[in-house]
N, C-alpha and C positions, 0 to 999 in steps of 0.2 A: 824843188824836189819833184821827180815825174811821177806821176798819179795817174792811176784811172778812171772815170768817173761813169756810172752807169744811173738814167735816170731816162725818163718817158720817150726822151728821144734816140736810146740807145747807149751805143759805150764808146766813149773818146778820150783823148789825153787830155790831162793837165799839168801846169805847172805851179804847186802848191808850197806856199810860205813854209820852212821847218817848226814853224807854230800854229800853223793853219788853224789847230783847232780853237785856241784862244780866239779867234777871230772870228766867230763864228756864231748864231744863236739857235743853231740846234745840238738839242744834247747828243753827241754822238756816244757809241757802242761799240764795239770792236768783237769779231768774230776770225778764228781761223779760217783761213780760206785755201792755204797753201803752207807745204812746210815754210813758205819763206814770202809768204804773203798773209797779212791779213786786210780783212773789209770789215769799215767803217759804216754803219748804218743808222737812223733816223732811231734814235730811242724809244721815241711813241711813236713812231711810222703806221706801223701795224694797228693803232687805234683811231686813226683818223677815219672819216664817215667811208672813202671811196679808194684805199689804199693800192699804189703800185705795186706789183708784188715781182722779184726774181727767183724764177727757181732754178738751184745749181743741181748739178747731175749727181750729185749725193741726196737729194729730194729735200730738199732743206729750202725752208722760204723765206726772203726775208724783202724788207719792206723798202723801196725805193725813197730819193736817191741812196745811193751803195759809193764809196769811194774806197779805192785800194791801193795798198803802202805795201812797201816792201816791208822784210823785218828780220832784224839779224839782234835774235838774243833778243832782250827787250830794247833795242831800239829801234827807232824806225825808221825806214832806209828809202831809197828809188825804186817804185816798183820796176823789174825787171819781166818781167812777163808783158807778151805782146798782146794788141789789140786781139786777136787769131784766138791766141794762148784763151783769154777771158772769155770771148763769145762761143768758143764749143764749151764752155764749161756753168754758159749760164742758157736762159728764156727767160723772155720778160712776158708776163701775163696783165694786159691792160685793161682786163676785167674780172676778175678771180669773183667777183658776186654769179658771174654765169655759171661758176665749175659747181 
């Protein structure tokens, strides 16, 4: 399934298992991101000592890595939206203890 995946190095593709999350040992979270996309995020991201943080142009923060699914209805699909698409619509902030 194609994904996209955002984390300290930026945002790239993947191609992720349709169970991905079983396989996995962090708790993931699931946030709208698009009518037809949501992001997958780090459950306790946000309380770790030195957190990555993304800000999307809605002002919404959330805690890296970020992974995004398409989504039709509740299920979840190939994300459809381009690398482009993603990066005007996020910042990655690799010190948010400065702001």
């Amino acid at each position: 399934m194609r994904a996209l995946w955002i984390d300290d190095k930026g945002i790239s593709e993947l191609d992720v298992a349709p169970d991905w999350e079983s396989h996995s040992s962090i708790t993931w979270d699931a946030f709208e991101l698009t009518d037809t996309h949501d992001g997958w995020t780090d459950d306790v991201g946000l309380f770790r000592p030195d957190p990555l943080i993304a800000t999307f142009s809605d002002g919404r923060k959330v805690a890296l890595p970020i992974l995004v699914l398409g989504r039709d209805g509740e299920h979840t699909i190939d994300a459809t939206m381009t690398l482009a698409e993603l990066g005007g619509m996020v910042t990655l902030d690799r010190n948010p203890a400065t702001r």
